[in-house]
ZAVO-327833 format. One line per 2 residues: number of its first residue (from 1); for each residue x, y, z of C-alpha. Coordinates in steps of 0.2 Angstrom, whole numbers. Example, Ala and Ser with C-alpha at 12.3 -4.5 7.8 and 13.67 -1.06 7.14 Angstrom:
<recs>
1 = 62 -22 39  68 -5 36 $
</recs>
This chain:
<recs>
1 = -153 262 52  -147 272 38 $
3 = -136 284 30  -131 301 33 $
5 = -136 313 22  -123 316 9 $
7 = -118 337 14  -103 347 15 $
9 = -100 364 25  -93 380 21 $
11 = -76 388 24  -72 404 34 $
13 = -76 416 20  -93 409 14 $
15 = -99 410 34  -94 428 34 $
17 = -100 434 17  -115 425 18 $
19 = -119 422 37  -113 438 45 $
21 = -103 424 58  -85 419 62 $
23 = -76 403 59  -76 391 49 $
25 = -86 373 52  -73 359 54 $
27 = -77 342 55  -70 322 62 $
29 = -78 307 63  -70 296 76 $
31 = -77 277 74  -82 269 89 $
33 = -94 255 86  -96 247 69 $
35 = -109 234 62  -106 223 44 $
37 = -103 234 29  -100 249 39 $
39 = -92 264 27  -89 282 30 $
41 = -90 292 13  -77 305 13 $
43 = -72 314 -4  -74 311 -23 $
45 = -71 296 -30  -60 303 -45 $
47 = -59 322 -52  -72 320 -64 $
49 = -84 314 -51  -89 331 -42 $
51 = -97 337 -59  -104 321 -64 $
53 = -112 320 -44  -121 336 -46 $
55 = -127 335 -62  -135 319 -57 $
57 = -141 328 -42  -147 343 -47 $
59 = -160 331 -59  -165 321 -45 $
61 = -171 336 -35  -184 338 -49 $
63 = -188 319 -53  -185 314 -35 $
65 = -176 299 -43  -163 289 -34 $
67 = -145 292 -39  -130 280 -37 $
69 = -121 291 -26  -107 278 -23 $
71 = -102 278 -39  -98 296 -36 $
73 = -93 296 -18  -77 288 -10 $
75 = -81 279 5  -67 271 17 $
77 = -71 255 27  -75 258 45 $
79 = -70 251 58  -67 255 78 $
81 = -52 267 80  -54 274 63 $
83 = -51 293 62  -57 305 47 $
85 = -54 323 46  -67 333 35 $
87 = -60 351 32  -75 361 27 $
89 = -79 359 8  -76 340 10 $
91 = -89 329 4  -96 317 18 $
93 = -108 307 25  -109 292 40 $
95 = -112 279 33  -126 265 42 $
97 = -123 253 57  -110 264 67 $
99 = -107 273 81  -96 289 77 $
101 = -88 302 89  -89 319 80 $
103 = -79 335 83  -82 352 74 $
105 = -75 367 75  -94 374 79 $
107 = -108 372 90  -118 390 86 $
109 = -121 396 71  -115 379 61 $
111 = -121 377 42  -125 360 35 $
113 = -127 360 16  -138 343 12 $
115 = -134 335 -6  -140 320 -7 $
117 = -153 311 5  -160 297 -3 $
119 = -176 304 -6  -184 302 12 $
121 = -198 311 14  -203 324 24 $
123 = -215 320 37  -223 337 39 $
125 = -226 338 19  -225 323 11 $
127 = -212 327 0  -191 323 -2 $
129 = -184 333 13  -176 348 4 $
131 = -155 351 -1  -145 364 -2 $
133 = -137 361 -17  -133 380 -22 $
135 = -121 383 -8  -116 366 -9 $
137 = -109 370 -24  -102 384 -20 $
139 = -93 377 -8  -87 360 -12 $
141 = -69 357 -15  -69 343 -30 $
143 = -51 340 -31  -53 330 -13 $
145 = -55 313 -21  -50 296 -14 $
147 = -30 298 -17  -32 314 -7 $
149 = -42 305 6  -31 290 9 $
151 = -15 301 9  -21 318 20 $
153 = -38 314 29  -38 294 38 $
155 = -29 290 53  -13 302 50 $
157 = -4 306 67  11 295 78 $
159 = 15 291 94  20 306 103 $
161 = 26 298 119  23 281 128 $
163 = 30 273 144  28 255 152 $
165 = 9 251 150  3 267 141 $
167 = 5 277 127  -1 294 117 $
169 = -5 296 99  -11 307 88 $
171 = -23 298 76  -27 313 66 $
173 = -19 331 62  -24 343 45 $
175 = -14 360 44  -33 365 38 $
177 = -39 358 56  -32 370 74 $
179 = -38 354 85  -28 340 88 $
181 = -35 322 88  -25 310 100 $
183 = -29 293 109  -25 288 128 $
185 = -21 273 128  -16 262 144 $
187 = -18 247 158  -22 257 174 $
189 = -16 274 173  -7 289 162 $
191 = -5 307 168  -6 323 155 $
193 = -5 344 158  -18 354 151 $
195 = -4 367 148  -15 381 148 $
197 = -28 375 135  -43 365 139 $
199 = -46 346 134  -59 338 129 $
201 = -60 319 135  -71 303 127 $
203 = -71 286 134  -70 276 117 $
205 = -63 259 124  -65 253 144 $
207 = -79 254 157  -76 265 167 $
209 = -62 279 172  -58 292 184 $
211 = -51 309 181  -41 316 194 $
213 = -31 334 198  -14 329 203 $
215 = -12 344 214  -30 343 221 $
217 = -38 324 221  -54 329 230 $
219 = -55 337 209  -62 323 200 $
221 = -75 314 186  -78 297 184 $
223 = -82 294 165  -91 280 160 $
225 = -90 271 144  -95 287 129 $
227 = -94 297 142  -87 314 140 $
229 = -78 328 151  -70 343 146 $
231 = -54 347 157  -53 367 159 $
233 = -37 375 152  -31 381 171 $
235 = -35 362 180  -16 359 175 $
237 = -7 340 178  -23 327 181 $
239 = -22 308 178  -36 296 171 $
241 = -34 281 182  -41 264 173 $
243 = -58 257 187  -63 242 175 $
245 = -54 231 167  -44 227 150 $
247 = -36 243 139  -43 258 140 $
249 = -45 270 126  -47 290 130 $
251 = -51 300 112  -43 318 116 $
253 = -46 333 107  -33 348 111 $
255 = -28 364 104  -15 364 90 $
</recs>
C-alpha cells in the first residue's frame, strides 16, 4: 500500500568500526508479484543527484516537508522475474503494489539507515518516524546512478546449463555480492548437487513442488507456492519434481 522507506546500508568497514560486528549487509530484491505502476528505486538518478537529495533531505527533517525524491532517485519498472542487486551503500527502496523476494547477506545484527520516509508519522509520538541521515551519508556511494544500474545491478546473469524441458540461469551476480542468484526453470522435473554448499530454494512460479534426495527419497519437502526450504550443504544430488501444473520457477540462491 505504499513505498519503502528510502535507506541504504553500510559496508564491511563501517559495521566493524562503528558496530563492533562482521560482515557487511548485502541486499536483492527478486520481483515476484507486480501491480500497475510498480517501480523499484535503485541508485541516483545522475552524479549530481546524491548531493542535491540530501541537501533537500536534511531540510525536510526539520520542516517535515515533502520532497520530490524521484527527481532524485532512479527507479526501474518492475515487473515478475526482475532481479536487482543492491551492494551496500546503494540507494534503494521497494516501491508500492509488489511482492519482492529479498536476500541479504545478514540476518543478526543488520543496519538499516532510513533517508527518506515520506513523512509518516510515528504512532507512538506523533511525529515523522525518525532517519538516519548521518550514517547514511557516510555510507552512501553517489556515483551509483542510473547508467551504473542498468549496466551492473538488473538482471545480469545467463543460462548456465539447460536440457529438454528445463533449464538454469543466473538472473543476478555482482563481484561485490559472494551469493549467487539463479532460476529453476522447468516442466516436470530438473536435478542439482549442493556440492558441498547449502541452497536456499523459493517457489516464485508454480503451485506446488517436491524436493527430493536422489540417494535417499524418503528425504523430502513439498514447497508450495512462496514457499521456501533451505537445502543443507552435505544433502548432495536432490531433484525438484513439478506436482502442479504449467512452468515452474524455483529462485536459487547459492554460494559463489
Amino acid at each position: 500500500s505504499g513505498n519503502m522507506s528510502i535507506q541504504c546500508h553500510p559496508d564491511e568497514k563501517y559495521v566493524v568500526t562503528n558496530h563492533g560486528e562482521l560482515g557487511r549487509q548485502d541486499e536483492s530484491y527478486y520481483v515476484v508479484i507486480a501491480g500497475q505502476g510498480a517501480k523499484t528505486y535503485l541508485g541516483f538518478q545522475n552524479e549530481n543527484s546524491c548531493a542535491e537529495f540530501f541537501e533537500k533531505a536534511e531540510q525536510a527533517e526539520k520542516t517535515h516537508e515533502l520532497i520530490d525524491y524521484q527527481k532524485y532517485v532512479y527507479a526501474v519498472d518492475s515487473v515478475p522475474g526482475t532481479q536487482v542487486m543492491i551492494p551496500a551503500g546503494t540507494i534503494h527502496a521497494s516501491g508500492q503494489n509488489q511482492v519482492i523476494l529479498e536476500i541479504g547477506s545478514l540476518t543478526v545484527g543488520s543496519y538499516t539507515y532510513k533517508l527518506y520516509d515520506y513523512q509518516r508519522l510515528d504512532p507512538q509520538t506523533g511525529l515523522p518516524r525518525p532517519i538516519h541521515l548521518k550514517m547514511g551519508k557516510e555510507v552512501i556511494r553517489g556515483e551509483r546512478d542510473a547508467k551504473y544500474v542498468r549496466e551492473n545491478l538488473v538482471n545480469h546473469g545467463g543460462v548456465v546449463r539447460e536440457g529438454e524441458g528445463y533449464k538454469e540461469i543466473i538472473v543476478g551476480e555482482h563481484d561485490l555480492l559472494y551469493f549467487s542468484l539463479r532460476n529453476l526453470i522447468f516442466d516436470k522435473e530438473i536435478s542439482d548437487n549442493t556440492n558441498g554448499d547449502f541452497h536456499v530454494l523459493a517457489l516464485v512460479d508454480g503451485e506446488k513442488v517436491r524436493v527430493e534426495s536422489k540417494n535417499n527419497p524418503e528425504l523430502y519437502y513439498e514447497m508450495n507456492n512462496l514457499d521456501m526450504a533451505v537445502i543443507p550443504a552435505h544433502f548432495g544430488e536432490y531433484t525438484v519434481k513439478n506436482l502442479g501444473v504449467g512452468t515452474v520457477v524455483v529462485h536459487k540462491t547459492r554460494l559463489k
